[in-house]
Residue frames relative to the residue before (quaternion, step in Angstrom):
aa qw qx qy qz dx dy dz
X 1.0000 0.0000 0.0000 0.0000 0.00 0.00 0.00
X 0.1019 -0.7685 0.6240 0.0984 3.77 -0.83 0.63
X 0.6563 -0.7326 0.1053 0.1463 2.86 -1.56 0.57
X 0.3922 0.5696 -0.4847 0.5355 3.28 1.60 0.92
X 0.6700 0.4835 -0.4068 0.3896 3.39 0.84 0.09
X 0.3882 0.7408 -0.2471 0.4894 3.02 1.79 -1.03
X 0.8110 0.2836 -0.1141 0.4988 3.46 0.27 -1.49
X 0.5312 0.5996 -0.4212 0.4252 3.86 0.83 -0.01
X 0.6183 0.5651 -0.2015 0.5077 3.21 1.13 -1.26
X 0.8156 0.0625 0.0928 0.5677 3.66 0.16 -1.73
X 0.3966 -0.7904 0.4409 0.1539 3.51 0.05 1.37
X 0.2689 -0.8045 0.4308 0.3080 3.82 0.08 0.39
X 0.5533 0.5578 -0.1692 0.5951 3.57 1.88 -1.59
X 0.5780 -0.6402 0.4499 0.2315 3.70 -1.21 0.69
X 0.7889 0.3910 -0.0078 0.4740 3.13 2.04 -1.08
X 0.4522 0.5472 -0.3793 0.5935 2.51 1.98 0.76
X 0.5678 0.6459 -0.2927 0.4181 3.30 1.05 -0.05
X 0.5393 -0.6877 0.3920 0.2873 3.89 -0.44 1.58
X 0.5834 0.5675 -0.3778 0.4414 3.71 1.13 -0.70
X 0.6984 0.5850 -0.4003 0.0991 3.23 0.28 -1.89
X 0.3009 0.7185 -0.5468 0.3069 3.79 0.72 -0.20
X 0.7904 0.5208 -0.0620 0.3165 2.38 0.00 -2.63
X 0.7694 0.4674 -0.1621 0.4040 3.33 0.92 -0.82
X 0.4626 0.5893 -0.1885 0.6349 3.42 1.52 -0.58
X 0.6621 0.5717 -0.2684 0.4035 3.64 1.04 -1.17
X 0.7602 0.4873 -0.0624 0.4251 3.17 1.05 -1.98
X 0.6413 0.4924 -0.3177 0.4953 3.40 1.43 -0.76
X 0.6142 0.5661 -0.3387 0.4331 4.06 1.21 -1.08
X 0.6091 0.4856 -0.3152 0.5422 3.68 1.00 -1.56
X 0.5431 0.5681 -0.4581 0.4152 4.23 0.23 -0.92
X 0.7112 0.5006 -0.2197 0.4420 3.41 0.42 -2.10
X 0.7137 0.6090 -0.1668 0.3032 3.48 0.23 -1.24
X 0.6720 0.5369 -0.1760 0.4787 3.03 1.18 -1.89
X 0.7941 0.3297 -0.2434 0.4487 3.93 0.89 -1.41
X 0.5878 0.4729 -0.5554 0.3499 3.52 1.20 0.05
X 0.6789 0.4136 -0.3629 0.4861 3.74 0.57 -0.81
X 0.3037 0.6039 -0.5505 0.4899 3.90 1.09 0.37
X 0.8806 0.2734 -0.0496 0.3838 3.24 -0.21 -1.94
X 0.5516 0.5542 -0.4935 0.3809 3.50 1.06 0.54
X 0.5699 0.7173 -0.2134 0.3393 2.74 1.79 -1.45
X 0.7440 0.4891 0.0033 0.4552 3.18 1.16 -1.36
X 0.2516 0.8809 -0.3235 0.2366 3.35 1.46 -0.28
X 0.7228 0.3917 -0.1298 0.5543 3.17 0.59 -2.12
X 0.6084 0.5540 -0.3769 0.4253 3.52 0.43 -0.46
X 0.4176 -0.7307 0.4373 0.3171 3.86 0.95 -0.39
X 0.7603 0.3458 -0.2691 0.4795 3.68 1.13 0.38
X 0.4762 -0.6144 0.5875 0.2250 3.36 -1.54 0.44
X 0.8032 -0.4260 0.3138 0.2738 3.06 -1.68 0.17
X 0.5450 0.6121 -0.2288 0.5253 3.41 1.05 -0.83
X 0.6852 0.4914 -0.2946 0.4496 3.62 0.86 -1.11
X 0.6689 0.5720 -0.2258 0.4176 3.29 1.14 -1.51
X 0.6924 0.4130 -0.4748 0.3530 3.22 0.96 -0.75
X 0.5728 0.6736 -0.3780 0.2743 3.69 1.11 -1.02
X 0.5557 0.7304 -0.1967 0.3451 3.31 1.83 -1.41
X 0.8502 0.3048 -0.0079 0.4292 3.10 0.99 -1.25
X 0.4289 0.5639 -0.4412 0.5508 3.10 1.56 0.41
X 0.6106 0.6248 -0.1921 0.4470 3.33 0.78 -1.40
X 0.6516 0.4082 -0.2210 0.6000 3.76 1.03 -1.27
X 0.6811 0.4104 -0.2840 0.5357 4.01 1.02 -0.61
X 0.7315 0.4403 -0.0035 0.5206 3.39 0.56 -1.06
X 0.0702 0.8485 -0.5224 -0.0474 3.94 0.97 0.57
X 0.8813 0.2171 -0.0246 0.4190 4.14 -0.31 0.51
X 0.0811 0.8329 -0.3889 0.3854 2.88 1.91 0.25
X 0.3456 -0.7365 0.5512 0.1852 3.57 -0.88 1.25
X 0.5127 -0.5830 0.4251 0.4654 4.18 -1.02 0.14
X 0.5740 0.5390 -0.4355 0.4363 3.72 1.02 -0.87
X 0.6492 0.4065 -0.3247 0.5548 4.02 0.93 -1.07
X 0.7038 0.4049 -0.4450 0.3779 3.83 0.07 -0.40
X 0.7266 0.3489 -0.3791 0.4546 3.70 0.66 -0.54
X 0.4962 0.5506 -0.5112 0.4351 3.36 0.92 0.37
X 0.6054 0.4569 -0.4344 0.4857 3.77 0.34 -0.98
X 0.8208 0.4767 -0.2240 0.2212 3.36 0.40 -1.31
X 0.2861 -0.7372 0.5031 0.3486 3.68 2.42 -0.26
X 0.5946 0.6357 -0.4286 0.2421 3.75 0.54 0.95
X 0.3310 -0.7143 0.4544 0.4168 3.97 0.29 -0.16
X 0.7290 -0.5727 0.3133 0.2057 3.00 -1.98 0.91
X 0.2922 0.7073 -0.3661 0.5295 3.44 2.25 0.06
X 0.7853 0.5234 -0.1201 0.3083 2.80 0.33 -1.60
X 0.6039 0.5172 -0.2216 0.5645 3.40 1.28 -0.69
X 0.5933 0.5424 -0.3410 0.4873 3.28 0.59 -1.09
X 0.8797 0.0598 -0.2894 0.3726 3.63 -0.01 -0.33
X 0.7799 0.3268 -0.4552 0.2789 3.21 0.58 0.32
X 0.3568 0.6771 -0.5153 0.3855 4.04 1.27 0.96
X 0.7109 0.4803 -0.2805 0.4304 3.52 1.10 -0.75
X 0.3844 0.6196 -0.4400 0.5242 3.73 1.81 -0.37
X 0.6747 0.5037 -0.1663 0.5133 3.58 0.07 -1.76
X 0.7922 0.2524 -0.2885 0.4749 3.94 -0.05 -0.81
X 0.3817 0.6470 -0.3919 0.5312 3.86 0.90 -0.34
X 0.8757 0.1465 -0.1058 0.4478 3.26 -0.24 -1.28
X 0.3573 -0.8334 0.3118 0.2838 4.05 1.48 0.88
X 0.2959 0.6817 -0.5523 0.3777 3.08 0.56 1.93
X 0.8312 0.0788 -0.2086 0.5093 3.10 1.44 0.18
X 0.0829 -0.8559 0.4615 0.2179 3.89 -0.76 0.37
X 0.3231 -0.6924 0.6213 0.1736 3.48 -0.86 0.62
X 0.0273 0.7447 -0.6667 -0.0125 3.48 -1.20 1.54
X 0.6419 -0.4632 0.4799 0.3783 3.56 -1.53 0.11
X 0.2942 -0.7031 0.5827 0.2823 3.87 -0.79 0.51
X 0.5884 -0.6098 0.4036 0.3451 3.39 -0.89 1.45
X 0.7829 0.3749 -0.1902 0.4586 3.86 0.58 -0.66
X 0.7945 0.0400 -0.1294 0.5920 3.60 1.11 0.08
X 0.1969 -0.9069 0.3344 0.1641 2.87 -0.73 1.17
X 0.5558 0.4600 -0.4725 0.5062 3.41 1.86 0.38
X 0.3724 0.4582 -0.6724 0.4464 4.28 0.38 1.62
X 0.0867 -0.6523 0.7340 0.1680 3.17 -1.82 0.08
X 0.2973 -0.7421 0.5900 0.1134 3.30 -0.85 0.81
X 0.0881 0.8524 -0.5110 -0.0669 3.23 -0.48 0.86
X 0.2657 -0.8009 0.5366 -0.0036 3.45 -0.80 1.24
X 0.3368 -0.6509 0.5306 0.4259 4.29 -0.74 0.19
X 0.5829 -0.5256 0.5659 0.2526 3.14 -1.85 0.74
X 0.4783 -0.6475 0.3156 0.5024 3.93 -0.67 -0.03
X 0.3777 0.7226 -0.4580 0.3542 3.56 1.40 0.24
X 0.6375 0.5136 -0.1410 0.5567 3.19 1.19 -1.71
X 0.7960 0.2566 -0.4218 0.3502 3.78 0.56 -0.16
X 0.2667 0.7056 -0.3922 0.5264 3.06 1.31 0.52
X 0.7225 0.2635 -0.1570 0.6196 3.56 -0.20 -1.35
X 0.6804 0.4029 -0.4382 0.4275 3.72 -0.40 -0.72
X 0.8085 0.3783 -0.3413 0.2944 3.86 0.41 -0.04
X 0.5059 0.5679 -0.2498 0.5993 2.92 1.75 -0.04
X 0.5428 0.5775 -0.3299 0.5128 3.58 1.30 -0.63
X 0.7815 0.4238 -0.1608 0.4287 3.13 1.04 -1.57
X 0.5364 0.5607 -0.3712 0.5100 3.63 1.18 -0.01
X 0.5599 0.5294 -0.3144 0.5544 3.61 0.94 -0.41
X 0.6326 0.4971 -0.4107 0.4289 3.56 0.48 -0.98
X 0.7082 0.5737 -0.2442 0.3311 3.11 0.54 -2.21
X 0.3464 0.5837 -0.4594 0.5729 3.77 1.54 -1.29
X 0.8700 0.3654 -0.2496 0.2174 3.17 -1.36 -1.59
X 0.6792 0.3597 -0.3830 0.5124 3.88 1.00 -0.88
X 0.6525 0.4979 -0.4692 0.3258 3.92 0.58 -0.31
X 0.4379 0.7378 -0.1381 0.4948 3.68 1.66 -0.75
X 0.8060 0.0993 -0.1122 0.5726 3.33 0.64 -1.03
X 0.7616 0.3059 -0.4133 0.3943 3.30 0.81 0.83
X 0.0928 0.9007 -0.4187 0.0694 3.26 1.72 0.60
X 0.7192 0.3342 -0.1309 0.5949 4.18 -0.46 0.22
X 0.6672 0.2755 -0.3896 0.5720 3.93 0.13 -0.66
X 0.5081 -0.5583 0.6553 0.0279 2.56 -2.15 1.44
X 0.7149 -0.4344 0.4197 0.3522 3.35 -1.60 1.81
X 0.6269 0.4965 -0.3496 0.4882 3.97 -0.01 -0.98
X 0.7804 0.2932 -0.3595 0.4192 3.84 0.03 -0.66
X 0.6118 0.5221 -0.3634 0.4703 2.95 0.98 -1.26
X 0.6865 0.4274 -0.4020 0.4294 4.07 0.52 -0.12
X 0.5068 0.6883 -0.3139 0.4134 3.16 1.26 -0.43
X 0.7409 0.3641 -0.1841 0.5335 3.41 0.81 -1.46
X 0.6420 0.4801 -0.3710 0.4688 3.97 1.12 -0.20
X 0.6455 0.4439 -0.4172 0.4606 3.73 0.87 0.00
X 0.6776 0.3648 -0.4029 0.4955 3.47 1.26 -0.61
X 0.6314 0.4588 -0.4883 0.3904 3.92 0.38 -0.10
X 0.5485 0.5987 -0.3436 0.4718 3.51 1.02 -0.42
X 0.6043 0.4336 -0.3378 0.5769 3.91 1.14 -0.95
X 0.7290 0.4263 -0.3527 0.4030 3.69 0.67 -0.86
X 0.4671 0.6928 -0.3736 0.4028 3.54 1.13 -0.54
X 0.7581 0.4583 -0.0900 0.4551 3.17 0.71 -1.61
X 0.5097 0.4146 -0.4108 0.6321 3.69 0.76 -0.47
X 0.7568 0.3955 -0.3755 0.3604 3.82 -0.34 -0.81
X 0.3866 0.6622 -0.4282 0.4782 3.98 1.40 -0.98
X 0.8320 0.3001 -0.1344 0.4468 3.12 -0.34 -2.26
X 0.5155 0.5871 -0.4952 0.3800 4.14 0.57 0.05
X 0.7753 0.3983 -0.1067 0.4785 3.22 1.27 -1.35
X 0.2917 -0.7710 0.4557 0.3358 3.45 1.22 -0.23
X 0.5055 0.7151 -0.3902 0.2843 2.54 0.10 1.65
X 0.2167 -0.8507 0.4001 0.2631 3.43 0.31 1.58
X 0.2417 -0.8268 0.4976 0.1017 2.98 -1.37 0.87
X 0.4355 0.7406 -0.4113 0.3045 3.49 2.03 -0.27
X 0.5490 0.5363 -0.4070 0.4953 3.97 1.13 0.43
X 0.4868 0.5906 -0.5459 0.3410 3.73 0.60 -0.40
């Protein structure tokens, strides 16, 4: 094999690679998606990051912090400062689990379900918007293949995902 074949085969240049579109695609639409998120969301006094906690929490009622920052692929750092933002401002409360006492369960105040649906209308706004014209069928398309890519990255990171 020589080395223009070499390099046909195993691109050496990121942008020589047959993927990189796709990839360039997924990383711009990410970027894009959480800034007009967090404009979107602005008046409302939170950021994405909150919303997601919000709406797990609104899905996911009592939900422990060790199980939310799993779903959410975030560290326990990471929690730490933004549950006390969210409980501060009494959108969220953090109890003891009746059977252990080193879990907190954390559940939304009715303030937080309040704001977390109105947050969550905005979202819903923003995913119908950015897929305005494409047909259900693509739009399923492009969720089975981010879901295969999801999973290759998971199992890169060791990380089991068959709890989410």
């Amino acid at each position: 094999m020589n080395k223009k074949q070499a390099t046909a085969e195993h691109p050496h240049f990121p942008w020589d690679h047959p993927r990189f579109r796709s990839w360039i695609a997924v990383a711009r639409a990410c970027q894009l998606m959480q800034q007009t998120l967090t404009r979107r969301l602005s008046h409302l006094d939170i950021k994405p990051p909150h919303l997601d906690i919000l709406v797990n929490l609104y899905r996911f009622d009592g939900i422990s912090q060790q199980e939310l920052a799993r779903k959410l692929l975030v560290g326990r750092s990471n929690m730490s400062m933004l549950l006390p933002q969210l409980e501060k401002r009494g959108l969220i409360e953090r109890r003891g689990d009746a059977r252990d006492k080193r879990v907190l369960r954390l559940s939304l105040t009715p303030a937080g379900r309040v704001l977390t649906e109105e947050a969550m209308e905005i979202q819903t706004a923003l995913i119908d918007d950015s897929h305005r014209g494409a047909p259900i069928e693509d739009c399923i398309r492009i969720a089975e293949s981010m879901e295969r890519m999801i999973a290759i990255l998971l199992e890169e990171n060791g990380i089991d995902d068959r709890n989410r």
